[in-house]
C-alpha positions, 0 to 999 in steps of 0.5 A: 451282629455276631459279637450281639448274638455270642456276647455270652460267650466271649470274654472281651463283650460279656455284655448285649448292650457293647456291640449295639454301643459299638455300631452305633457311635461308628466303631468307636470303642467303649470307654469312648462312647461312655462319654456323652456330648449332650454337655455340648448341646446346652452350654447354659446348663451345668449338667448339660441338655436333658434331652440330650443325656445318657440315661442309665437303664434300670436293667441292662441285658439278659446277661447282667440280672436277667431274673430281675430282666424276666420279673421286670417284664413279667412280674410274679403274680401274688394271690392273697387269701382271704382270712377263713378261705377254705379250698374248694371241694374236690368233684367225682365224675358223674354223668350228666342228667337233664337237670344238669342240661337244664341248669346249663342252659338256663345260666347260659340265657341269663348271663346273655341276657346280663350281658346286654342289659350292661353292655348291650347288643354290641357288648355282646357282640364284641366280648361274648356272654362270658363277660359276665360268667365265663365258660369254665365258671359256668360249668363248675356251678354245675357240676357243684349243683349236682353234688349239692356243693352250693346252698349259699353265697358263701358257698358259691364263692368257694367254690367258684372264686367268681368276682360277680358273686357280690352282685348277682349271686342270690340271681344265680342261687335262684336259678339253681333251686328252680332246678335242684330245690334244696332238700327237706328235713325228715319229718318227724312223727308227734308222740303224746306221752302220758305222765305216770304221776297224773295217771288214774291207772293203777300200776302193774304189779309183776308176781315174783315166782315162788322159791322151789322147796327142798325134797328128800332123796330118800323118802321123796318128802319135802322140807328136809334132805337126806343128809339133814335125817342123817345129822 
């Protein structure tokens, strides 16, 4: 056991698998436990029985490869992203309005009611109505209905990654215009405007100011200057 536990420190074991080797074949050593005796247990077969053979591991221990030992056990999750997958928005704190209490509530008695009309009463019993929507899913819709992030599938897919979208996405959109409709464009006003072409008005003509004359500094008369009667 001790040999099993500081394998990794001592030269002469250096492997977790020699002193379980070890014990098992009654002190042997290892180059004689290498040997196998399945060649003795079916005499019919060159290779000796199956059953009976030393299979080599894929992996030995933690010492010999333990990367490849981790991701054996637990393998390396790889998410592929969609083409045109965009990130999701980025929400500010806000403090919760009843429309918000509203929406929740409203999700909450929907997905419970999806749940039982897929799973039934014991579906629900057993894996609760988040089978359906989870927790977190549900409340980051509405935290996005309350920014006005989700006006569309598309929309909520982005937002949200939920796998359900396909199915019951225009049932979920449904619920949240029932409680943030979506906004109105800006009314605009209609001006009739008259053509200047077909007009029967006469247009305005604007008289331009008459030019000032010039005035004498001597005699105070106009038409001519002082310096003109001096020429």
């Amino acid at each position: 056991m001790d040999d099993l536990i500081n394998a990794d420190t001592r030269k002469d074991v250096n492997c977790r698998r020699k002193p379980i080797t070890i014990y098992f074949s009654g002190g042997k050593n290892a180059e004689q436990t290498s040997v196998s005796d399945h060649l003795l247990c079916d005499t019919t077969r060159e290779h000796g029985c199956s059953r009976c053979a030393i299979k080599t591991p894929r992996l030995c221990c933690d010492l010999h490869g333990a990367k490849a030992l981790i991701d054996a056990l637990h393998p390396p999750t790889t998410v592929e992203r969609l083409p045109g997958d965009s990130k999701r928005s980025r929400l500010k704190t806000y403090t919760t309005a009843p429309a918000d209490m509203e929406l929740k509530e409203s999700l909450h008695q929907w997905r419970t009611a999806k749940t039982i009309e897929k799973y039934g009463h014991g579906g629900l019993a057993d894996f609760g109505p988040g089978v359906v929507i989870p927790d977190a899913m549900l409340a980051r819709i509405v935290d996005c209905a309350h920014h006005g992030k989700i006006e569309s599938t598309e929309d909520l897919v982005r937002e949200t990654k939920w796998a359900g979208v396909e199915v019951y996405g225009d049932e979920v959109l449904q619920l949240i215009r029932q409680v943030h409709p979506p906004a109105r464009p800006p009314a605009f006003t209609t001006v009739e405007l008259r053509d200047s072409r077909t007009s029967d008005s006469t247009p305005e003509v604007t008289a331009l100011a008459p030019k000032a004359q010039r005035k004498c500094g001597a005699c105070r008369q106009t038409g001519h200057t002082r310096k003109s009667l001096s020429l």
